[in-house]
N, C-alpha and C positions, 0 to 999 in steps of 0.2 A: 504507597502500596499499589503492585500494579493487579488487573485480573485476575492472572492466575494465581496468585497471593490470595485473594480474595476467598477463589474458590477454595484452595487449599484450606482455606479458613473455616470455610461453610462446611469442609469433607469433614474435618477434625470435628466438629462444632456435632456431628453427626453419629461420627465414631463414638462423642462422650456420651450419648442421650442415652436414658433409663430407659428401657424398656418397659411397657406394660403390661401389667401382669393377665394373663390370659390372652393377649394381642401380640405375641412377638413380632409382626411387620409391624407396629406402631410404639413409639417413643416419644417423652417429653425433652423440649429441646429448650434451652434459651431462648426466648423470642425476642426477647430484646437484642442480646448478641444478631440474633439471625436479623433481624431488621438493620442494624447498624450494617454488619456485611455487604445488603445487598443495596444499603444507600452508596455504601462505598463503589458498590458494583455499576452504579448508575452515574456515578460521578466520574469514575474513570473511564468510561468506555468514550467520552468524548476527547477524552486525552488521545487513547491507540486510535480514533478518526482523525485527529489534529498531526499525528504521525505519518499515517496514510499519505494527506494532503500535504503533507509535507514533502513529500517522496515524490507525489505528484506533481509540485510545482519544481521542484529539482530534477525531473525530468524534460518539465519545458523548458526550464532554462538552458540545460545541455543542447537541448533542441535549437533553441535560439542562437546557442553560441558557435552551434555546427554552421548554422544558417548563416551565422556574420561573416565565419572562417571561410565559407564558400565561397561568398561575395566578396571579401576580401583577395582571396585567390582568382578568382575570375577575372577582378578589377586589377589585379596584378597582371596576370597574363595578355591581359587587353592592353595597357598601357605600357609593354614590353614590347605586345606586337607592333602596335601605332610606331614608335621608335626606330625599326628596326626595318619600318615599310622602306624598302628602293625598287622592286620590283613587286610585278604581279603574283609571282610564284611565293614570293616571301610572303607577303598579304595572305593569301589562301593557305599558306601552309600554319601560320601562327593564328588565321579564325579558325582552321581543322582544331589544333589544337586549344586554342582556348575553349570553344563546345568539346573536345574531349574531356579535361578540367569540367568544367562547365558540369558535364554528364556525371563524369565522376564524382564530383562534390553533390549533386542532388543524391544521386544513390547512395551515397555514405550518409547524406542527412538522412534520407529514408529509410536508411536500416538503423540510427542511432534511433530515432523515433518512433519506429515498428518494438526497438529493443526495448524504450522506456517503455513504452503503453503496453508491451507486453510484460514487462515487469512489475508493473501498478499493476497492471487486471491483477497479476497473478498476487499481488500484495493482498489487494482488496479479496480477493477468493477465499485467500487462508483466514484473512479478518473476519471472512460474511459467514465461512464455515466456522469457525473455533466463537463466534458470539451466538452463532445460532445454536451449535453445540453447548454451549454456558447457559446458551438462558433455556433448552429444554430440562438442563440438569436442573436449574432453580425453580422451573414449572413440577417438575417431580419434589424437589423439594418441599417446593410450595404446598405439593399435592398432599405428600406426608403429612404434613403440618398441618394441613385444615383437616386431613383423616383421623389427624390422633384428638383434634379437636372434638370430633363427634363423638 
């Protein structure tokens, strides 16, 4: 059962309560159901962090592998030019182009890497917003629930 399962759980579980008489803002609720839910609620939310991190360590890797593909291509174009040295002119013109390569494969790692970490942030944002948003609902809940207590 993931979060919002949960909540959905908690909403219904809310929808059912009796209201009290003379109190309509206050209802009895299962407490034990409601306790069970929000164990469940504590227990998953390490799970959609182990996702996150998931995301996140699959973006270094991407990162890593731009970084190999670069060096690999650089190591290529180097050992192409070395080869192909008979003149000076030749020489200069295959280091021009391997630092173009060269240039070119850093900036493509940096924008693949700009693209993951800006993808995580943006992961982790909607995670920090939608738990922060759950657990104000559960603190109102909570709030209910020790109101209808009194």
């Amino acid at each position: 059962m993931n979060i919002e399962e949960i909540l959905d759980d908690m909403d219904d579980l809310l929808d059912r309560s009796r209201p009290i008489p003379f109190a309509a803002h206050k209802a009895v609720i299962d407490a034990d159901r409601m306790r069970e839910l929000l164990n469940s609620a504590h227990l998953n939310i390490p799970a959609e962090i182990k996702r996150a991190k998931l995301i996140d360590s699959d973006c270094d890797r991407i990162i890593n592998e731009a970084r190999e593909k670069a060096e690999a291509i650089i190591q290529d174009a180097e050992t192409r030019a070395s080869r192909m040295i008979s003149e000076q002119a030749i020489l200069q013109e295959a280091k021009k182009r391997a630092l173009d390569m060269l240039t070119k494969a850093q900036n493509g790692s940096n924008d693949i890497k700009d693209a993951a970490e800006k993808y995580v942030n943006r992961l982790l944002d909607e995670a920090q917003d939608y738990f922060r948003n759950n657990l104000q609902e559960v603190q109102r809940t909570k709030d209910k629930i020790n109101s209808v207590k009194k």
